[in-house]
C-alpha positions, 0 to 999 in steps of 0.5 A: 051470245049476239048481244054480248058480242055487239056489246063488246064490238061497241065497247072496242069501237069507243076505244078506237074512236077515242083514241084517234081523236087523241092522236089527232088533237094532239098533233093539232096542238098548239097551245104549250100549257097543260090543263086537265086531262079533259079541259076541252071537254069542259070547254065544249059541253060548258061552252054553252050558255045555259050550262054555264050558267049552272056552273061556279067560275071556281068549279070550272077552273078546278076543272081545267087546272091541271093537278100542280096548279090546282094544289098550287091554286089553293096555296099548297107547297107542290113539286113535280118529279121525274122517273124514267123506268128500266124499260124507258117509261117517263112517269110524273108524279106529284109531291105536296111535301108538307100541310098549308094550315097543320103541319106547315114545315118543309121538316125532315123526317116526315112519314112518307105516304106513297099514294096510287090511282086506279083504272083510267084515273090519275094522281088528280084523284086525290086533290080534285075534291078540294081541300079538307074533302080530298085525301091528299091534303087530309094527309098533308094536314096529318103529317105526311109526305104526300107523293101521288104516282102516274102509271105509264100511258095516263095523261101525266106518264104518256112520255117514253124515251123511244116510243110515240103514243100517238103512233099508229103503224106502231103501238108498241107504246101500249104494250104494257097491262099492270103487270108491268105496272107492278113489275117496272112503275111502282118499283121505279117510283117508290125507290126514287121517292125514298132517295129523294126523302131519304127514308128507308120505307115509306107508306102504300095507299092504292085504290084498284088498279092501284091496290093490283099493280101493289100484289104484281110488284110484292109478289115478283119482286119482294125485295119490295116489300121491305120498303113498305111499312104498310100497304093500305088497299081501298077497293082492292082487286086481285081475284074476280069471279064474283064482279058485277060489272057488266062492261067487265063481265061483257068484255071477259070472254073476248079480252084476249080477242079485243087486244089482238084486234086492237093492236093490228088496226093500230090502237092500243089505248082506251079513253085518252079523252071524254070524246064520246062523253063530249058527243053525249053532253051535246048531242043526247044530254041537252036536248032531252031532260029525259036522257039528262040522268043517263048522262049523270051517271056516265062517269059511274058506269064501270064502278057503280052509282053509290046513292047519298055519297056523289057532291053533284057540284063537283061533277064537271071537276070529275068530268074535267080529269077522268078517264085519264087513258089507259092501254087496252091491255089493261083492260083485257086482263082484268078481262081475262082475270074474271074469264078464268077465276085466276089472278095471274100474269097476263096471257098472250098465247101458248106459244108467247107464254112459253118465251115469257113464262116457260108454261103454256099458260100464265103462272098465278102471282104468288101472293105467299110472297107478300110479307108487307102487313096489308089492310084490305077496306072494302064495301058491300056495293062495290061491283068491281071488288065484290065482298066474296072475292075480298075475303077470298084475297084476305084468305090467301094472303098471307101478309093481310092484318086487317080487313075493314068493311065500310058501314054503309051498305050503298057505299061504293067503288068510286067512293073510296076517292070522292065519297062525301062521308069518305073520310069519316066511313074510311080515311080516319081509320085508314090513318089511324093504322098508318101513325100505329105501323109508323110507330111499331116501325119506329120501335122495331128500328130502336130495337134493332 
């Protein structure tokens, strides 16, 4: 109980200490243009020669662009947009409206595919790989309408009407967990994307988190879920008593503890920025070649290594945009999901519970209440989406049509954004069932 108590201890401290040099970089800010979430990182740990050297010019750019002007660097049509959500969160999102080589027209009536990042991650997810390996422009060639979503407090949706992030006597700014994120993000984002391409339903893709906040929305506001053609989970993650994870597992007994700390010594985000993954790279990675496959696998630490399926070349690029920030709370309630077996709204205590929910406890999301045709895809080696709880998920919903395992045994959690045999183990059929609900959709509205 010491050592799990000194790990979670060190888990909360590296939260903190992020945190505050997040505040204080950004106030140091002199620079106006925005790179990549992690481009002084990059700076930093590829400032020195002999690591420089190693590393394409084209690699290192890809790494410090932020996500418009990476799409836009290789000559893809992008815009950006704008949505304030009803509780004053300013999202970003990111639109490639139509292909560079296939399906190369600005033309009306294009299938939209809504796109959703998870944990600690952001639209960069879908672009970073480059064209022809990453799902956004895949998708884009196929003929969709690409929208990426920015949950609130990552490092494109850290803007609020009234609130600082970077507060620290108040951080009501990271009050939030992916309840609100399924409750206020998703609905505000998917409503304005309809209205700006005037469709009347468009099609979900989310992966973890992404896949999460997607059963928040569907089950507390189903009025939603007549917008949706498909929902296409990737790693999907709802229930998880069988999570591996041991940074999770580590954190679940104190997650309600770990918040309330956070919030009265004034910090409320995680891993704005890779300060402690900067320290390593300088300080731990460059000086002995022992420690060097630690450090490799620092990125992967929360969703596993998958062997034969990580492009070692594109390592700064990953480096350069994740984490991408979240809220402590976030964390603590998936922390609390795994604690009490239960998937359900977050809780912060008898006597809150009470205000918020009329019952000492949280109720569980009602996943009856999803109705939009879901298709889980899910892998044996992915520590924070375990098999048992996939089916368990597939069980009680309702609404699930399909559940797709990936055929290959190592491939994992991660690997669903950057695996190297992505597309042809998961995307390509993924597709394939987003053009065969297109057209029942299309069907159905002829007949009506």
């Amino acid at each position: 109980m010491i050592m799990r108590s000194s790990i979670a201890i060190l888990v909360f401290a590296c939260a903190v200490w992020g945190a505050a040099a997040a505040a204080a970089a950004a106030a140091a800010a002199t620079d106006a243009r925005r790179r990549s979430a992690q481009a002084d990182y990059i700076d930093e740990l590829y400032g020195t020669e002999d690591l420089y050297a190693r590393v394409s010019d084209n690699v290192l750019e890809d790494a410090r662009l932020d996500v418009p002007d990476l799409i836009r660097k290789y000559n893809y049509p992008v815009e950006q947009h704008f949505v304030t959500t009803p509780d004053g969160y300013i999202l970003e999102m990111h639109r490639i409206p139509h292909g560079r080589d296939a399906n190369n027209r600005p033309e009306e009536g294009k299938p939209v595919a809504f796109v959703m990042h998870g944990l600690l991650s952001s639209s960069a997810d879908w672009v970073l790989l480059g064209p022809g390996c990453a799902l956004a422009y895949i998708l884009a060639e196929q003929g969709f309408d690409v929208w990426m979503g920015n949950a609130r407090g990552n490092y494109y949706s850290r803007r609020h009407r009234s609130l600082n992030p970077d507060s620290i006597r108040n951080t009501k700014f990271w009050d939030f967990s992916w309840d609100e994120i399924g409750h206020f993000d998703l609905p505000a984002m998917i409503d304005y994307t309809l209205a700006a391409t005037g469709k009347s339903k468009l099609h979900y893709v989310g992966h973890s988190q992404g896949t999460t906040a997607f059963f928040v929305m569907a089950s507390l506001r189903p009025e939603y879920n007549e917008k949706i053609v498909a929902m296409q989970a990737l790693a999907p993650v709802a229930f998880m008593q069988y999570n591996k994870n041991l940074l999770f597992n580590t954190m679940a007994p104190f997650a309600r503890n770990i918040n309330k700390l956070a919030s009265t010594i004034g910090v409320g985000e995680v891993l704005p920025n890779n300060n402690l993954m900067t320290w390593a790279g300088q300080s731990v990675c460059m000086d002995e070649v022992v420690f060097q496959p630690l450090c490799t696998n620092m990125l992967f630490l929360m969703a596993g290594w998958s062997e034969g399926q990580h492009n070692a070349t594109m390592f700064p690029v990953k480096l350069g945009h994740t984490p991408a920030g979240a809220a402590v709370r976030q964390l603590a309630h998936y922390g609390q999901s795994i604690h009490e077996n239960e998937f359900r709204r977050y809780d912060h205590g008898s006597r809150q519970n009470r205000n918020l929910y009329g019952s000492r406890t949280p109720p569980s999301y009602n996943l009856k209440r999803i109705t939009t045709p879901v298709f889980l895809h899910y892998s044996d080696n992915d520590s924070f989406a375990d098999t048992r709880d996939v089916r368990r998920l597939y069980e009680e919903l309702g609404a699930a049509v399909g559940l797709f395992r990936v055929q290959l045994s190592t491939f994992s959690h991660l690997d669903f954004m950057w695996g190297i045999d992505a597309k042809t183990l998961v995307w390509d059929r993924m597709i394939n069932l987003m053009w065969a609900t297109e057209a029942l959709e299309g069907n159905a509205q002829s007949i009506e």
